[in-house]
N, C-alpha and C positions, 0 to 999 in steps of 0.2 A: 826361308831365306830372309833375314833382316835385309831391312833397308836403311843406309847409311848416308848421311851429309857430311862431306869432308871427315871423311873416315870417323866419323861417332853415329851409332846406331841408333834412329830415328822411332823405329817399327821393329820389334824384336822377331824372334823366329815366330814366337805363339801369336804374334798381330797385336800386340802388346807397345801401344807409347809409351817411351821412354826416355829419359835424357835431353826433356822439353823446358827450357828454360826463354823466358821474353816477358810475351804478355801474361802468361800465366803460371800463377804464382802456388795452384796448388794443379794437380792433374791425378784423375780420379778412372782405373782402369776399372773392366768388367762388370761394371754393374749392375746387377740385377735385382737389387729390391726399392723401394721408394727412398730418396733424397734429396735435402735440401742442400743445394748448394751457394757457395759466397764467392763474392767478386773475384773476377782474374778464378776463375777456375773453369776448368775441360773436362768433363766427363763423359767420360763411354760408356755405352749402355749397348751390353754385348747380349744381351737376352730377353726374350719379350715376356718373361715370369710366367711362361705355360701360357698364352697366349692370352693373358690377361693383362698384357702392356705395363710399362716401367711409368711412375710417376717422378718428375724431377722437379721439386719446387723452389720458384727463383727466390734470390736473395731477400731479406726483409729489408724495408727501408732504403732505398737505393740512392742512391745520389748521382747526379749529370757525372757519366764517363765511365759509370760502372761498365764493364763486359764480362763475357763469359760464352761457353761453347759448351753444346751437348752434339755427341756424336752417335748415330744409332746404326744398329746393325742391319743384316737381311731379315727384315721385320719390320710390320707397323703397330701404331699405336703407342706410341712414348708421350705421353700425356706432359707437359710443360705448363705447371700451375703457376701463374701469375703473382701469387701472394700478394692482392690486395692493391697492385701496380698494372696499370695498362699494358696493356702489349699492344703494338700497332695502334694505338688510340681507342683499344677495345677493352670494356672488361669483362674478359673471356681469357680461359687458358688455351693454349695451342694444343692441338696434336697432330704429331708429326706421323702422316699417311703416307710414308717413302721408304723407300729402303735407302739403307747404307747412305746414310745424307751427315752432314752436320751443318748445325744452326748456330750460328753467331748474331748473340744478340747483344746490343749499347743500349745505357738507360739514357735517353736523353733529357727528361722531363716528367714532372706526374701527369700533363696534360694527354701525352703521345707516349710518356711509358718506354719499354724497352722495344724497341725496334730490331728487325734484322737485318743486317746487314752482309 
């Protein structure tokens, strides 16, 4: 069963986004091998690649306001590589130990890096 907002379908029958227009400007379904992704983009990460977790590495070069979202499945381990940019004021990539989450993250700064919010 999709799921629909004012009758346009949001989530298709296979759990599939779709018809996402706003903040982001590209949207990236099923994912399951390593990626780098760029600003205003949403990626799914529907597979944890034989249990050796999906790499998503953020954009290069980021500027204040960059965002972006990774969404992950019933699965852990989705390794979020920093590319050379803070994260949380850390320089360390993230990895996402949850299931079925998404992480929305804003570049604020090179000091504090991409944040989540």
């Amino acid at each position: 069963m999709a799921l629909k907002i004012n009758g346009t379908s949001v989530i298709d029958d296979n759990k599939n986004l779709v018809n996402v227009v706003g903040i982001y400007t590209t949207v990236t379904n099923n994912q399951t091998t390593p990626k780098t992704i760029v600003n205003r983009e949403f990626v799914s990460v529907t597979e944890d690649n034989g249990g050796s977790g999906v790499t998503i590495t953020l954009p290069a070069s980021p500027v204040a306001g960059n965002e972006v979202a990774i969404q992950v499945g019933n699965f852990k381990n989705t390794v979020i590589a920093r590319n050379e940019s803070n994260i949380m004021g850390i320089a360390q990539d993230l990895t996402i130990d949850r299931v079925n989450i998404t992480v929305n993250l804003f570049f604020t700064d090179t000091t504090r890096g991409w944040r989540i919010v």
